[in-house]
C-alpha positions in Angstrom: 79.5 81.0 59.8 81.6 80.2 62.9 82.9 82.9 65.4 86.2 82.2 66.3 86.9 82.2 70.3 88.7 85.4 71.0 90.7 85.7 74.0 89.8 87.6 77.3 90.8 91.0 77.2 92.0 92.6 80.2 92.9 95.7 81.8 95.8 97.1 81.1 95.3 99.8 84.4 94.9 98.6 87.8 91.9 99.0 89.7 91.2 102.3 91.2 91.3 101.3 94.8 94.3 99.3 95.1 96.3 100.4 97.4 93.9 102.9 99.4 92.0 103.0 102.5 88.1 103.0 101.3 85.7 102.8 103.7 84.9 104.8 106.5 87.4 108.0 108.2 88.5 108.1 111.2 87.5 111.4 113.2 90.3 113.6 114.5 91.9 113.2 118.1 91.7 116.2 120.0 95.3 116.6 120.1 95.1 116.7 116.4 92.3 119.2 116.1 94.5 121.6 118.5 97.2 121.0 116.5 95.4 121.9 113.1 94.0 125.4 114.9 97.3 126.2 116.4 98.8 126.0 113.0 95.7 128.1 111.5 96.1 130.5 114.3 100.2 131.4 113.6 99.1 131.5 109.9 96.7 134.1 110.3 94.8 132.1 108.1 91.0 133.2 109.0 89.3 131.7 106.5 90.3 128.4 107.6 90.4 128.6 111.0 86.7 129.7 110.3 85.5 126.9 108.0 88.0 124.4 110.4 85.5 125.5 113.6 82.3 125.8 111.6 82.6 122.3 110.2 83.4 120.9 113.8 80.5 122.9 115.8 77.9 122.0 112.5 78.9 119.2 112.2 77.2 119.5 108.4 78.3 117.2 104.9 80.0 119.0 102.9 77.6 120.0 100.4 75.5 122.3 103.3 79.0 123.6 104.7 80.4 124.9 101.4 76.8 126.6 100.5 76.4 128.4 104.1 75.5 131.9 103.9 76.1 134.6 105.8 72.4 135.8 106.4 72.7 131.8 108.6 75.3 132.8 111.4 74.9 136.6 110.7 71.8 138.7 112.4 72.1 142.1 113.0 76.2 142.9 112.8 76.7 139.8 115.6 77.4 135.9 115.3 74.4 134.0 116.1 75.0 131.8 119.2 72.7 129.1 117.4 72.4 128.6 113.6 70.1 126.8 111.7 70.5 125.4 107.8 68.2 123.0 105.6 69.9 119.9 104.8 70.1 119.4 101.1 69.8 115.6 101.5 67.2 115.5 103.6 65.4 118.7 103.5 65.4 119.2 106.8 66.2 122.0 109.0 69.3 121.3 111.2 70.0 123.8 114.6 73.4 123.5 115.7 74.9 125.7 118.5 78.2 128.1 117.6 80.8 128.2 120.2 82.5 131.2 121.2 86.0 130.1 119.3 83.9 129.8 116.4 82.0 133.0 117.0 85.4 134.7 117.1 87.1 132.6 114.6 84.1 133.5 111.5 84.1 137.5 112.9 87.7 137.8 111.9 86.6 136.1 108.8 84.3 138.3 108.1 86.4 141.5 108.6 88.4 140.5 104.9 88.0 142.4 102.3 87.4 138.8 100.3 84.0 138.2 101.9 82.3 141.9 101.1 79.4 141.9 99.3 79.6 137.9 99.4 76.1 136.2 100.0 78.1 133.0 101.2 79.9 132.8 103.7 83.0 130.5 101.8 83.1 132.3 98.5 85.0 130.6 95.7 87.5 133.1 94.0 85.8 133.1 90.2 82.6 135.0 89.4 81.4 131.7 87.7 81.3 129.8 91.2 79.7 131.7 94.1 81.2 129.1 97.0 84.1 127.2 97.1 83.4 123.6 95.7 83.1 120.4 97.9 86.2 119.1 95.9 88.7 122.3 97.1 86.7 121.8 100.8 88.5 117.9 100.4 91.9 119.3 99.6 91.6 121.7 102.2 90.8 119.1 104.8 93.8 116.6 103.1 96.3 119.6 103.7 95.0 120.2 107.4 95.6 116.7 107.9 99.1 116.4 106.1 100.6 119.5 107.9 100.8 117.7 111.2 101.8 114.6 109.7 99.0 112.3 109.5 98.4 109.9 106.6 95.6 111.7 104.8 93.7 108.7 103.1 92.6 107.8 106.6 91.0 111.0 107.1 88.5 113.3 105.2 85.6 115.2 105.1 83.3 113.1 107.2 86.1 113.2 109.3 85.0 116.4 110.5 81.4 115.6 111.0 82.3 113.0 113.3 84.8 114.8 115.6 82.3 116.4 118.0 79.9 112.9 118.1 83.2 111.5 119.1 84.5 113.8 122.0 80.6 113.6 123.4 80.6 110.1 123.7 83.8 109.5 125.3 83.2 112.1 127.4 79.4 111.1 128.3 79.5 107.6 127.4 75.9 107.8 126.3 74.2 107.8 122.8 70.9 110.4 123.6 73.8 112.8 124.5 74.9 112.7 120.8 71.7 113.1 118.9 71.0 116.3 120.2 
């Protein structure tokens, strides 16, 4: 029995990229990270001004940022000066150092009433989920980036890890300062 020759069948949708930046983010300017904390600042918005600093000075993915716990910038009632978190990637332990806007930014953080009792230090707000997801970290970052006006499919997450790498080196111009 012959099979008759069926024609090709095509998509009906387009393709999911078309149209959008893919590839790698662009870091913030430092006009643009001043900007974003100004904004958190009049907000009174803590808990963003704290996870805004914390992801600059870790300079952590997303996945370790969003699972942070308290016990890893908290020792004895005070903000360490220097934390210290296991990669989940690569298993490794990574030291970063928290300056004193951060230091100040996660104690006011911790004074509301949302993080008592919390073991992390970015609690998600349903019983089932214990920190806020990487997905809500994302639309966090997309509506820091949109409320000064940038386009925010050239920016994201990694954005964030790349912002103190970037200031280093144009400030240093050399590559051993950024890999400590």
């Amino acid at each position: 029995m012959e099979t008759p020759n069926l024609p090709a069948i095509r998509a009906l949708r387009p393709a999911w990229n078309k149209g959008r930046i893919v590839g790698q983010k662009r870091p913030l300017k430092p006009k643009h990270v001043w900007a974003i904390r100004v904004r958190l600042e009049l907000a009174e918005n803590h808990r963003d001004l704290a996870l805004f600093n914390m992801a600059i000075d870790s300079k952590l993915r997303r996945c370790d940022l969003v699972k942070m716990k308290v016990v890893d910038v908290m020792a004895s009632g005070q903000i360490k000066e220097r934390a210290s978190v296991l990669q989940s990637k690569t298993q490794k332990p990574v030291r970063f150092e928290i300056s004193e806007g951060t230091r100040s930014s996660v104690e006011k953080w911790m004074e509301d009433e949302l993080l008592v009792g919390s073991e992390y230090l970015w609690p998600g707000r349903f019983h089932e989920r214990l920190h806020i997801s990487t997905r809500q970290y994302a639309r966090i970052v997309r509506d820091w980036v949109t409320s000064i006006g940038l386009e925010a499919s050239a920016y994201g997450t990694h954005s964030m890890r790349r912002i103190k790498v970037t200031q280093i080196y144009k400030k240093t111009g050399n590559l051993r300062a950024v890999h400590r």
